[in-house]
VEXVO-667501 format. One record per residue (C-alpha): x, y, z; residue number from 1; residue in one letter. Coordinates in nm, 3 decimals. Example, Ala and Ser with C-alpha at 12.3 -4.5 7.8 and 13.67 -1.06 7.14 Angstrom:
- 1.230_-0.450_0.780_1_A
- 1.367_-0.106_0.714_2_S
This chain:
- 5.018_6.554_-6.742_1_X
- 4.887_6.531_-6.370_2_X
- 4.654_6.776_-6.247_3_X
- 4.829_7.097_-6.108_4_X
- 4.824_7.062_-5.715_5_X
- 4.662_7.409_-5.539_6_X
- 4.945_7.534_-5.300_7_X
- 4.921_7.356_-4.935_8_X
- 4.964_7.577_-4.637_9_X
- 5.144_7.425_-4.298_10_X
- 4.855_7.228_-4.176_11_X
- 4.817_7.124_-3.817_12_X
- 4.877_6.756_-3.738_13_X
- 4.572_6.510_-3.748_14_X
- 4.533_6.332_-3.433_15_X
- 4.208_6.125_-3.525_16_X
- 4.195_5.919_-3.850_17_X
- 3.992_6.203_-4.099_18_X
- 3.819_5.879_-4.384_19_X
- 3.704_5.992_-4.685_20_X
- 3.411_5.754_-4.773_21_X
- 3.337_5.810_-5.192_22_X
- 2.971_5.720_-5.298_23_X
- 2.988_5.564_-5.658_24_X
- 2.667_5.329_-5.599_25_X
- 2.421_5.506_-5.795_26_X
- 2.357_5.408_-6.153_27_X
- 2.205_5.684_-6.272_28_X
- 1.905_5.632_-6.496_29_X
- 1.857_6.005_-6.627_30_X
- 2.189_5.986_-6.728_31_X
- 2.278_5.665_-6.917_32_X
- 2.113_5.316_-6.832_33_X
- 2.372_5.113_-6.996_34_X
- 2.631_5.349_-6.890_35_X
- 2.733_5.422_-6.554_36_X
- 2.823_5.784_-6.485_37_X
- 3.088_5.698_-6.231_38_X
- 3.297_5.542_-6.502_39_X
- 3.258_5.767_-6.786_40_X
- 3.588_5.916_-6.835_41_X
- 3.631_6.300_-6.836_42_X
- 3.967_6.473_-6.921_43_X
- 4.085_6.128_-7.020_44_X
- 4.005_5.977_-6.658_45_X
- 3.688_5.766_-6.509_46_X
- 3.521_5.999_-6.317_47_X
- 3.476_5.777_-5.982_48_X
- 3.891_5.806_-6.024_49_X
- 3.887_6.176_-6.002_50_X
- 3.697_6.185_-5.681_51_X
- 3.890_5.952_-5.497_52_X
- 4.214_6.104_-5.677_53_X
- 4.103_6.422_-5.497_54_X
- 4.107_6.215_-5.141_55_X
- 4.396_6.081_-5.228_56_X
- 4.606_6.372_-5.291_57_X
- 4.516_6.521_-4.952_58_X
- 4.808_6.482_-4.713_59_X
- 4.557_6.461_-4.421_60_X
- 4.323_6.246_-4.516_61_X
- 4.432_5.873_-4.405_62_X
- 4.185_5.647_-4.530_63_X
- 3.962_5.616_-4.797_64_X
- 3.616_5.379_-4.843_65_X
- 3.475_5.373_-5.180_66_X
- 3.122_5.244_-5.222_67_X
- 2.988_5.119_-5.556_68_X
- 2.713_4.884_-5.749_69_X
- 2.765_4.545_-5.732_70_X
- 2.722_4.586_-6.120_71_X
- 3.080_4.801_-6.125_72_X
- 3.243_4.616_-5.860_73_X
- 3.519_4.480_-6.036_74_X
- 3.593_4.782_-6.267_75_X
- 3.636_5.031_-5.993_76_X
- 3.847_4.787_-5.796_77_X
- 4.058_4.747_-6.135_78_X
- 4.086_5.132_-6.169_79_X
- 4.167_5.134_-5.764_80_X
- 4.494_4.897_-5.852_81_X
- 4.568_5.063_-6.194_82_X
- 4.568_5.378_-6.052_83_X
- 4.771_5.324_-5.749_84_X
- 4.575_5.503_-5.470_85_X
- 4.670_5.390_-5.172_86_X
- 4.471_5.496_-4.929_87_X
- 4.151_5.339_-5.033_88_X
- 4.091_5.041_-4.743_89_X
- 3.801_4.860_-4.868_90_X
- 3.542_4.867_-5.151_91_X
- 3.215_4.781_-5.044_92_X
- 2.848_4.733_-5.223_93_X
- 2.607_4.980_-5.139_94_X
- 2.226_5.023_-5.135_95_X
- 1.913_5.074_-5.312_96_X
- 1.934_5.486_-5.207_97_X
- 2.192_5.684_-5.131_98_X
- 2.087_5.661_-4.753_99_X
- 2.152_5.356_-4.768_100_X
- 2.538_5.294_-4.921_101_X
- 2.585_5.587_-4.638_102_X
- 2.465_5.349_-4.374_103_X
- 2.688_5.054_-4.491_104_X
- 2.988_5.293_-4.517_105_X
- 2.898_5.366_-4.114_106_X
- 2.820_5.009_-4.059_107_X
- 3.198_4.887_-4.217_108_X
- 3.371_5.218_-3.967_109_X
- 3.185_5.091_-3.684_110_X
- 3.312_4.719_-3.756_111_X
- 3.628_4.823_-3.765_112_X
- 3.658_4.977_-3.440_113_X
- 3.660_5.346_-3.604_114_X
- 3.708_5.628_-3.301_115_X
- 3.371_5.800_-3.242_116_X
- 3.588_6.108_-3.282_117_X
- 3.711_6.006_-3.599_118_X
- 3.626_6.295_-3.880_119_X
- 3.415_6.126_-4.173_120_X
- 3.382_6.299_-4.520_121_X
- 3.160_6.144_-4.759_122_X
- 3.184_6.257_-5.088_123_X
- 2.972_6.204_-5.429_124_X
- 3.141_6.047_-5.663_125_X
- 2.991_6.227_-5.942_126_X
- 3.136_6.540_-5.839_127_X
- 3.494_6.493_-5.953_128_X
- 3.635_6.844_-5.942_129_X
- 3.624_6.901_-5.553_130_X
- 3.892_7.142_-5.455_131_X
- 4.171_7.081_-5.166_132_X
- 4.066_7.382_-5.005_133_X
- 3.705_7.259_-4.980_134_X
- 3.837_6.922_-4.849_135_X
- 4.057_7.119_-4.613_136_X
- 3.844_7.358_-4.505_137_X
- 3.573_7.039_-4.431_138_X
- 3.803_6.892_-4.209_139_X
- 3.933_7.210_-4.031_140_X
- 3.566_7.294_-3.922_141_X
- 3.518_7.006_-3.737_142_X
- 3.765_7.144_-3.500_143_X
- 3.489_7.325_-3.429_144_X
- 3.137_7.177_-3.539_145_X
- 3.042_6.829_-3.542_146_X
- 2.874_6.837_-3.871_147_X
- 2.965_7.081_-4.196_148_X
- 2.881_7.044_-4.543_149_X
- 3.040_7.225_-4.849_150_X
- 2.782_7.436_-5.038_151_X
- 2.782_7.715_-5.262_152_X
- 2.614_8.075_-5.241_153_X
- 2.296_8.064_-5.453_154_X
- 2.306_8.342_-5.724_155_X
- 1.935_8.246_-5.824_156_X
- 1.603_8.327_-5.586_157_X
- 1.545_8.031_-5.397_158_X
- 1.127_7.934_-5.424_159_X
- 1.000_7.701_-5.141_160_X
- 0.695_7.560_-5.270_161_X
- 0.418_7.343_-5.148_162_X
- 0.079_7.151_-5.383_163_X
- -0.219_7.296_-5.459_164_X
- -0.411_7.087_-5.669_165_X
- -0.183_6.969_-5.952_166_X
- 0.002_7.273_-5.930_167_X
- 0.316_7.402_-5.735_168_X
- 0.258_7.708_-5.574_169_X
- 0.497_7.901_-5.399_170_X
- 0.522_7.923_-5.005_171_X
- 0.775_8.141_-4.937_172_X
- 1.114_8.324_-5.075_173_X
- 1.407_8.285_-4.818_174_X
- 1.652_8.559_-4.812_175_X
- 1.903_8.484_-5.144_176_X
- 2.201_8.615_-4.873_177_X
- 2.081_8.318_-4.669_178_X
- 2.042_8.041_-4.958_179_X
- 2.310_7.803_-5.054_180_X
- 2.312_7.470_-5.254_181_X
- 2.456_7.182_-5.094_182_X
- 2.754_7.040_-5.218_183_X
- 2.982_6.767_-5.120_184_X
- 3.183_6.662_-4.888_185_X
- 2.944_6.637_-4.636_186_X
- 3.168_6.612_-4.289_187_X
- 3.101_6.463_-3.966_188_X
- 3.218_6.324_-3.629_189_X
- 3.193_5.932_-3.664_190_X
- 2.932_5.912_-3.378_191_X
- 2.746_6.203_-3.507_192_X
- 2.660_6.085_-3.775_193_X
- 2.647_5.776_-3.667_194_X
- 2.378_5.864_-3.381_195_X
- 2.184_6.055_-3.670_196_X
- 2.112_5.732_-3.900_197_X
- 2.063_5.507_-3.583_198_X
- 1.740_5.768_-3.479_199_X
- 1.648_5.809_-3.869_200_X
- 1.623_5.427_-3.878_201_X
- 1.360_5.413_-3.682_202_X
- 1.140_5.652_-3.907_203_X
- 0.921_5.486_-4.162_204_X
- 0.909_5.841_-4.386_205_X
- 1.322_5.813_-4.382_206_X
- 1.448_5.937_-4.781_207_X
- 1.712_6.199_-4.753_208_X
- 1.897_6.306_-5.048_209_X
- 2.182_6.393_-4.858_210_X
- 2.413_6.318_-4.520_211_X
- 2.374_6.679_-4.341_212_X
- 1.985_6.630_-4.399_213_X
- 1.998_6.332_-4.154_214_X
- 2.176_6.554_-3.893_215_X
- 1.919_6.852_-3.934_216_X
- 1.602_6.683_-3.907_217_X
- 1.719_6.406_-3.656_218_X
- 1.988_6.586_-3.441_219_X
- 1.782_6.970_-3.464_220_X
- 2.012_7.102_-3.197_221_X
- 2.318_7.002_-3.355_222_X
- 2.472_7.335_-3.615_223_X
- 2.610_7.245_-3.929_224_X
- 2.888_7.455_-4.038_225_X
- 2.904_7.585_-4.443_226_X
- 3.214_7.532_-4.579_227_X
- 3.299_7.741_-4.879_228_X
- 3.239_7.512_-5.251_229_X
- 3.257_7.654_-5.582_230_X
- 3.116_7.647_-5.903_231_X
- 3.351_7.398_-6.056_232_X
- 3.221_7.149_-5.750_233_X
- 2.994_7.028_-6.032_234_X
- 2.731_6.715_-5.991_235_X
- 2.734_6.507_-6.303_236_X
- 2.371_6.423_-6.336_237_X
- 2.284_6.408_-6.715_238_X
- 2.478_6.376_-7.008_239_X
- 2.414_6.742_-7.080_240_X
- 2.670_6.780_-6.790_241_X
- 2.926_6.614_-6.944_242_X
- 3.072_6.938_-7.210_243_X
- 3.097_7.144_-6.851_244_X
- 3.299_6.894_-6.697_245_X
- 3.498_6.838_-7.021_246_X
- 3.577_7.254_-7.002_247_X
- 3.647_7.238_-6.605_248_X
- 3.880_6.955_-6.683_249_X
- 4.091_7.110_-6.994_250_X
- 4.115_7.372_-6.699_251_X
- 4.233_7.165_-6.421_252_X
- 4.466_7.003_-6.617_253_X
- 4.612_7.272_-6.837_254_X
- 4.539_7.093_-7.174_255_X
- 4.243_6.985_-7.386_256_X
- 4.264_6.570_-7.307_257_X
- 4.047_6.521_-7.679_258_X
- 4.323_6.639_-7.886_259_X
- 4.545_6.433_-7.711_260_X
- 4.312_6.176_-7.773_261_X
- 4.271_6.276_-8.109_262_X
- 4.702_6.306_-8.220_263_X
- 4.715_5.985_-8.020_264_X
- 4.529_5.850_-8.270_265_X
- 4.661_6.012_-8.593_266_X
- 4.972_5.873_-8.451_267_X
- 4.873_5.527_-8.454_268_X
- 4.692_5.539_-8.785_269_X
- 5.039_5.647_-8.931_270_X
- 5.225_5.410_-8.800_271_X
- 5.004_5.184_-8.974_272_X
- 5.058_5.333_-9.280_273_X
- 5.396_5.340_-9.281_274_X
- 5.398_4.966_-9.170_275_X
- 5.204_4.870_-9.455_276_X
- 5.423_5.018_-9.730_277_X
């Protein structure tokens, strides 16, 4: 059964090429070693396929750059032609940090004469349940902004802390109303974004863990807009993750994918049976 489509309002027309650029480089140690997240199936399906599936399904996205290990090259082109989706452009090999398959992605646009108004959305790979309203509602603000990043109201007290010995001790306690954690997509004008890594590059201390990071601390004058995320927006980081996904799947897709798995099988083991009588 394919995943139930959320309804799609008359959007306006896209007049610069909005490219969805999918980060599946990371190979997670605290997950699985041997195992990359990215191609761990969830509701029957890899889940580097259900982030790009999400990309793919939106009518205004036009292109599509998917970023992976060298180690899963070959896989996630295989899934790529399996699955059809024919927006993706080019698979590329990315870095030794996240900051760094970013900067490749930017380095491939720029190549290949991308407009510098051209909207970019890069997305983590590991979070396969991103909404077309998020994705929508990313490229809709930068009608507006020249950065935005989905994130999600914090329902926890947010603690900045700072060292003290070996301990953490707590600095201060921002507002909750005011405290959000990121999410993904992460959206930005091509030279935005662009400009942002080419002034980061130049810093020795340079480790962001995430795209609108570069913008804030490099480009201070430049507002990111929030776009609204969602619980369900989940990061895959450990394999205690996985159950929640497996739950937010059966949901998305209106059926529990195991015991299809499951009568799949019972199928198959009876039809050897009967074969052998």
């Amino acid at each position: 059964m394919e995943v139930q489509s959320e309804p799609s309002p008359v959007l306006p027309a896209q007049h610069v090429p909005v490219v969805a650029v999918v980060l599946a480089a990371g190979f997670g140690t605290r997950f699985d070693p041997d195992n990359p997240k990215q191609l761990v199936s969830v509701g029957g399906k890899p889940i580097v396929c259900w982030s790009i599936e999400a990309f793919e399904r939106c009518p205004r996205v036009s292109d599509i750059v998917v970023v992976v290990n060298a180690k899963v090259r070959d896989t996630v082109e295989s899934l790529i032609g399996e699955y059809g989706y024919s927006k993706v452009r080019v698979v590329i090999d990315g870095g030794a940090e996240r900051v760094d398959s970013t900067a490749a992605a930017l380095d491939t646009l720029a190549a290949a004469g991308i407009p510098d108004d051209a909207k970019i959305l890069i997305h983590d790979a590991v979070r396969p349940f991103v909404s077309q309203s998020a994705i929508d509602g990313s490229i809709d603000a930068l009608d507006q902004f020249k950065a935005a990043t989905v994130a999600y109201a914090s329902t926890d007290t947010i603690l900045l802390t700072q060292d003290l010995g070996d301990l953490k001790v707590i600095r201060s306690v921002p507002d909750r109303a005011d405290s959000y954690r990121a999410q993904t997509p992460q959206s930005f004008r091509f030279s935005t974004i662009r400009h942002a890594y080419e002034l980061a590059a130049a810093d020795p201390d340079f480790h962001p863990t995430d795209d609108t990071r570069v913008v804030v601390d490099y480009l201070p004058d430049e507002p990111v807009a929030i776009v609204g995320g969602s619980e369900t927006n989940l990061k895959i980081t450990t394999l205690a993750d996985i159950p929640t996904a497996e739950r937010i799947a059966e949901d998305l897709l209106g059926h529990d994918p195991k015991e299809e798995a499951r009568a799949r099988m019972h199928a198959l083991l009876a039809q050897a049976a009967g074969q052998l009588r």
